[in-house]
N, C-alpha and C positions, 0 to 999 in steps of 0.2 A: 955181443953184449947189448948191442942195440935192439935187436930182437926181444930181448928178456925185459928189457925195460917196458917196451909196449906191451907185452904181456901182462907185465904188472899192474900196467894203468891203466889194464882193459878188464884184469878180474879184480883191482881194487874198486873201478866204476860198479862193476857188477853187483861187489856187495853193498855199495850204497842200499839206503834204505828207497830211494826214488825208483832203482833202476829195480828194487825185487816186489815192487809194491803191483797192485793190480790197479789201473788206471778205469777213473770212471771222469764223462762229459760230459757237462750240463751246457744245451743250447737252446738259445732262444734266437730264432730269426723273425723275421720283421719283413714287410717289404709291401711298399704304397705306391699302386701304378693307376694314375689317373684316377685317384681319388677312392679304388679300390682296394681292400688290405688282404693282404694275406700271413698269417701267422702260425707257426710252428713251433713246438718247443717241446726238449725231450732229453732224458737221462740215459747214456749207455754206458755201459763196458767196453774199452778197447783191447784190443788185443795184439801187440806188437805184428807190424807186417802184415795183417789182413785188415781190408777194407771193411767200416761196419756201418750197416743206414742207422742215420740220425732219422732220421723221419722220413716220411712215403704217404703226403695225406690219400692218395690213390684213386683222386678223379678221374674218372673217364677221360674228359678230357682237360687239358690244363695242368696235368698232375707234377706234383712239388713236391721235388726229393733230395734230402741233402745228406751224403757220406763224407766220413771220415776215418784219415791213417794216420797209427799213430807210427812218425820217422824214426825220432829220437830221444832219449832220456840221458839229461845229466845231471850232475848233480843238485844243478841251480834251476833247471826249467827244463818242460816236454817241449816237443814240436811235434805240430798234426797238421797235416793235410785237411784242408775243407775244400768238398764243393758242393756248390748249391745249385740244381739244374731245374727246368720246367719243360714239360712235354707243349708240343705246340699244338696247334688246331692238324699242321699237316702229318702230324705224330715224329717229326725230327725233335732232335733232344737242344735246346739253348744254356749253354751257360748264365747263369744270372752272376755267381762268383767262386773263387777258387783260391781263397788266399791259403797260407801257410802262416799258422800260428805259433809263436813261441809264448809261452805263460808259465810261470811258476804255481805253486800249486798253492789251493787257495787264491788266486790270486786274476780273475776276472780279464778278460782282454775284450776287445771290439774290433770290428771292421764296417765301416760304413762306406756305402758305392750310393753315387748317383749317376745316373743316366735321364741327360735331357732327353735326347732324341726320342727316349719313352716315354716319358714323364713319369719316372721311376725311379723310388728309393730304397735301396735292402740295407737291412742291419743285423749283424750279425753279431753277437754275442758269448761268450764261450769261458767256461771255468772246468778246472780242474780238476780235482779232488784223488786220494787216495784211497782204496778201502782195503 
């Protein structure tokens, strides 16, 4: 019987309107290293369980790239994965950041990282939407 309950709860989740909806992300990142900026911002489509670039400005060198997965959908709020990475001068990849977002839709969240040792500050930005 307990079996059949989680069944329930897993195709009543289903037919939420959240969980059958097609998710789109609007991000805007930020990030001021010694007085230098570098900005990103871009709208995509997720797609449950595959990883999708938010942006790729695609410099030679220095390049800034940040993907996003989407984990979960319930009723109340998504959850995605973010990371922000930059290519280095020795071509190794650096994390800049990696948070895991929960947001309701409509509903705008942030993440701001400072790093003295660099003299570096990223912001990250991020909403939801359904279409």
């Amino acid at each position: 019987m307990n079996e059949w309950k989680k069944g329930l709860v897993l195709f009543s989740a289903m037919l939420s309107p959240l969980a059958m909806a097609d998710w789109q992300v609007d991000v805007n990142f930020e990030m001021d290293r010694a007085g230098k900026q570098h900005r990103a911002q871009s709208s995509v489509s997720l797609i449950p369980g595959e990883e999708t670039i938010l942006f790729d400005d695609g410099m030679p060198s220095g390049s800034l790239v940040g993907k996003a997965e989407l984990l979960e959908v319930t009723a109340d709020e998504v959850r995605i994965s973010l990371v922000v990475q930059e290519q280095c001068d020795d071509g190794a990849w650096r994390t800049i950041m990696s948070p895991v977002v929960c947001a309701g839709l409509n509903t705008p969240a942030s993440v701001n990282l400072s790093n003295e040792s660099l003299d570096e500050f990223a912001s990250l930005k991020v909403e939801i939407t359904s279409v």
